[in-house]
C-alpha positions as CSV (number, residue, x, y, z in Angstrom):
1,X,141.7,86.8,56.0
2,X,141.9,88.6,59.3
3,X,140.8,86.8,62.4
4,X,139.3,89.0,65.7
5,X,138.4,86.6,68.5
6,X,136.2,88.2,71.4
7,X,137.3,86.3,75.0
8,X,136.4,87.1,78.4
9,X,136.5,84.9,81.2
10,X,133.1,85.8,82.3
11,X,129.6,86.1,80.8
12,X,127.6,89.7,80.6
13,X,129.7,91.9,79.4
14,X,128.2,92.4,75.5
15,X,130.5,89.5,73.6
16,X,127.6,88.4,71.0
17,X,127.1,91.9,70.5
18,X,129.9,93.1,69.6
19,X,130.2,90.3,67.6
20,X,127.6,89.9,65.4
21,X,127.8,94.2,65.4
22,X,131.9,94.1,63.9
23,X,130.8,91.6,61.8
24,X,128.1,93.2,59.8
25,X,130.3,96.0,60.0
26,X,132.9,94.3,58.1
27,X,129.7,93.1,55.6
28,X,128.7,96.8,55.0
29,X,132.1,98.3,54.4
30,X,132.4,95.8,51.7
31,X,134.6,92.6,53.0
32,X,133.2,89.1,53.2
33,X,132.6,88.5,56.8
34,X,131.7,85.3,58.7
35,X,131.1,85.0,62.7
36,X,131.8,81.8,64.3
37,X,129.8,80.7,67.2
38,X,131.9,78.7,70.2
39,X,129.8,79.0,73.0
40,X,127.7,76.2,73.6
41,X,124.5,78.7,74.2
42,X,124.4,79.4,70.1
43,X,123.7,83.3,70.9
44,X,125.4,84.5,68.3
45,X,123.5,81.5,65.9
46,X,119.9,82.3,67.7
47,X,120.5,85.8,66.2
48,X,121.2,84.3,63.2
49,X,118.3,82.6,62.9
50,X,115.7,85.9,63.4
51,X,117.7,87.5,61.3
52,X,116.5,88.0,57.8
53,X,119.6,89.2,55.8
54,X,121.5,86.2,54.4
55,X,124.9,87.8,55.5
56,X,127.6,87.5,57.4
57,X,127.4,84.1,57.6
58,X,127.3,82.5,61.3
59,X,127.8,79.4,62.1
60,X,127.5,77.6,65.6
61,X,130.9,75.0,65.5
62,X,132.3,72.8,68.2
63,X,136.2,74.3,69.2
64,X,137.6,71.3,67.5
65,X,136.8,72.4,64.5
66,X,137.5,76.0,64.3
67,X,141.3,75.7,62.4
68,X,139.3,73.3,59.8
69,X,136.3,76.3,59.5
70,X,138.5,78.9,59.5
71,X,141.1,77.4,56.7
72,X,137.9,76.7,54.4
73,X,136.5,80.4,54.7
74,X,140.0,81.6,53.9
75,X,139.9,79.5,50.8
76,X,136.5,80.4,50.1
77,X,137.6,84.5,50.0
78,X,136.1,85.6,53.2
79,X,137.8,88.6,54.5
80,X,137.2,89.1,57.9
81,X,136.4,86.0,60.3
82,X,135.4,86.9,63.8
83,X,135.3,84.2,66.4
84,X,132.8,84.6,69.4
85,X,134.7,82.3,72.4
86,X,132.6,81.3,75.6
87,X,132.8,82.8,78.8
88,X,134.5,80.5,81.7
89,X,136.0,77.8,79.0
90,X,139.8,78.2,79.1
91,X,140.3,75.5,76.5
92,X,138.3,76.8,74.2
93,X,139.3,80.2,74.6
94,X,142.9,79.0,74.1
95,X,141.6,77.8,70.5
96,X,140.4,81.1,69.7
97,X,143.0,82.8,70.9
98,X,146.0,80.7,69.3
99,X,144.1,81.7,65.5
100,X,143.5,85.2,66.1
101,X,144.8,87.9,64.7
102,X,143.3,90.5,67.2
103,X,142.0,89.6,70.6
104,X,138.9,91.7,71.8
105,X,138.6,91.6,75.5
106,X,134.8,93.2,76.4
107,X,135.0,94.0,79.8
108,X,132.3,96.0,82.0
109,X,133.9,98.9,84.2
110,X,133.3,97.0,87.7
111,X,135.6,95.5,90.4
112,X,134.7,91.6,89.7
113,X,134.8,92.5,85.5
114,X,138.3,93.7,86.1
115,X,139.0,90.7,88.0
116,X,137.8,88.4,85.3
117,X,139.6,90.6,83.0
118,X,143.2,89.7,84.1
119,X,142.8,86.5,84.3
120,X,141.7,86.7,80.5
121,X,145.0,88.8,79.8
122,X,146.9,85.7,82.0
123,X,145.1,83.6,79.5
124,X,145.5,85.2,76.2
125,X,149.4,86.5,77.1
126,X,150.2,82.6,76.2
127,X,150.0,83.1,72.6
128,X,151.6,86.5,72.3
129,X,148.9,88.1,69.8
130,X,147.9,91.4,70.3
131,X,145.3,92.0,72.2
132,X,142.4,95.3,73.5
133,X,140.7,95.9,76.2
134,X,136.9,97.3,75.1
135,X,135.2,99.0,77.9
136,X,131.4,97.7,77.2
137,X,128.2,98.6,78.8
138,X,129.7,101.8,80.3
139,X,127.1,104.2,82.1
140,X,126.6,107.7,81.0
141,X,129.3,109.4,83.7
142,X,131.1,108.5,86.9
143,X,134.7,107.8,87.6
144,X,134.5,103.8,86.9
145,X,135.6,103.9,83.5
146,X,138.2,106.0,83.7
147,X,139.2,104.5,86.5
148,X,139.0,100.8,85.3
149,X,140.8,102.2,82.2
150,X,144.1,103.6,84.7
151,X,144.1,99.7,86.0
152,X,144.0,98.2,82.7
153,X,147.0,100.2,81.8
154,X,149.0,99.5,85.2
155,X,148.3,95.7,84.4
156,X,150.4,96.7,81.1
157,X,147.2,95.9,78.8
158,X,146.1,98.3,75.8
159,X,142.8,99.7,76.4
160,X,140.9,100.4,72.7
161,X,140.1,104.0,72.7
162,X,136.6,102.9,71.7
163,X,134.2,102.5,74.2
164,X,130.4,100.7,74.2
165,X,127.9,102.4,76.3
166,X,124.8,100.6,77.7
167,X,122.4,101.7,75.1
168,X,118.9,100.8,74.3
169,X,119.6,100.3,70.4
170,X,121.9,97.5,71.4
171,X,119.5,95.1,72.9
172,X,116.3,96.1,70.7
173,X,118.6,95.0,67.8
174,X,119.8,91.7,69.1
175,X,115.9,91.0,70.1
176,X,115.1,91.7,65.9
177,X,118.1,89.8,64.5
178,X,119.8,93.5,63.9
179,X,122.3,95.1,65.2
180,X,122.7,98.4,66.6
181,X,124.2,100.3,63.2
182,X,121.1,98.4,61.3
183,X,118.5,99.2,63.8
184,X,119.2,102.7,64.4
185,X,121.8,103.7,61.7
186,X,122.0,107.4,63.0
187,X,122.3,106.8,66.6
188,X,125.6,106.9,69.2
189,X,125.5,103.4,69.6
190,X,125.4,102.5,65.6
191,X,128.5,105.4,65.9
192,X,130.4,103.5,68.6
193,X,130.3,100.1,66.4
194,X,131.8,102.4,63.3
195,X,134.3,103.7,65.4
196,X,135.4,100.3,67.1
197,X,135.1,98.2,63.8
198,X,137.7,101.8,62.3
199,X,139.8,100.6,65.4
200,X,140.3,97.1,64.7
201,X,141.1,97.6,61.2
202,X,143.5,99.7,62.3
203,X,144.9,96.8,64.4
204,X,145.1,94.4,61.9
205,X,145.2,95.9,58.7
206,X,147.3,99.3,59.1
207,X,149.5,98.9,62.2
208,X,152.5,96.6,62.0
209,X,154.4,95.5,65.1
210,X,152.6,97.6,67.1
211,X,153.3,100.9,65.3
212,X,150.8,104.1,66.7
213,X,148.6,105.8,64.1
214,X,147.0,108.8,64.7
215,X,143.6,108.3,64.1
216,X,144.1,106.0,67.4
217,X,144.1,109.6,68.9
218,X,141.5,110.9,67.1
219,X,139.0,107.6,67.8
220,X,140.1,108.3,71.9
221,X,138.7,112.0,71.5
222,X,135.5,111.0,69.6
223,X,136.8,111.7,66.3
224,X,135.4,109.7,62.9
């Protein structure tokens, strides 16, 4: 079983949905996939519970029992286990961090989401697990992103080639207990969750010690 925890350090920048949207990705390209909910604001359960597909499984868990959750799914033959960790919690973040096997670091391209952002990498660097950078809720155009991207890679951090624009599809989903693949299948942002969920395979199924594939090249041009 594969484990992606999503951390940041600060709240806003699209962690439940890109959770809930790499799970059911995981779900429709045929693995068993289960989300588990840390923060104590249940998002990712309160999604769960408008939903009205049975799968992935979510469940809302205090941090103290995440290793005990996560050793049953494994026995139980799920797949692909993705932890959403609270904003602000250090503790708990730690938790998800120490069972991951990929982090997933949403961060917005703005001055005080870049801030929050290190201080995520100081956090996550403890445990030594590889770890991404996803640029979420980018705008159309304009020099932040790439920008925010040249600082991510001065600070010595990979920056997933993947990036999440601020899309309509993203919130209508959430709001229907979708998400953005299911809600509008054909659609860039349904494209951007394939692409990402293609990327973190790569990371943790495919790519051993940090070796480069190419289709990390071809996911950075816009290539399926």
């Amino acid at each position: 079983m594969k484990v992606i925890a999503l951390i940041s350090q600060k709240g806003g920048v699209g962690k439940t949905t890109l959770a809930t949207a790499l799970a059911v990705a995981a779900q429709q390209a045929g693995r068993s996939a289960a989300l588990f909910d840390l923060d104590p604001q249940a998002s990712a359960a309160f999604w769960k519970d408008t939903r009205e597909a049975e799968e992935p499984a979510v469940l809302a868990i205090p941090p103290a029992r995440l290793k005990h959750v996560l050793d049953a799914a494994r026995e139980s033959g799920c797949d692909f286990a993705v932890i959403d960790a609270p904003p602000f919690a250090k503790d708990i973040a730690y938790e998800a961090a120490q069972h991951a096997d990929l982090i997933l670091i949403p961060t917005r391209p703005a001055v005080l989401d870049v801030m929050a952002m290190t201080k995520t990498l100081d956090l996550v660097s403890h445990y030594g697990k590889p770890a991404a950078v996803v640029l979420s809720m980018c705008p159309s155009q304009g020099r932040e992103i790439s920008d925010t991207e040249d600082t991510i890679r001065q600070l010595g951090a990979a920056v997933s080639p993947v990036r999440i624009h601020s899309r309509v599809a993203f919130s209508r989903a959430q709001q229907t207990g979708l998400t953005a693949q299911e809600f509008e299948p054909e659609g860039k942002a349904a494209e951007e969750i394939k692409q990402l969920y293609e990327y973190v395979c790569m990371r943790v199924y495919t790519q051993q010690h940090g070796e480069h594939d190419d289709r990390t090249q071809k996911l950075a041009s816009g290539g399926a």
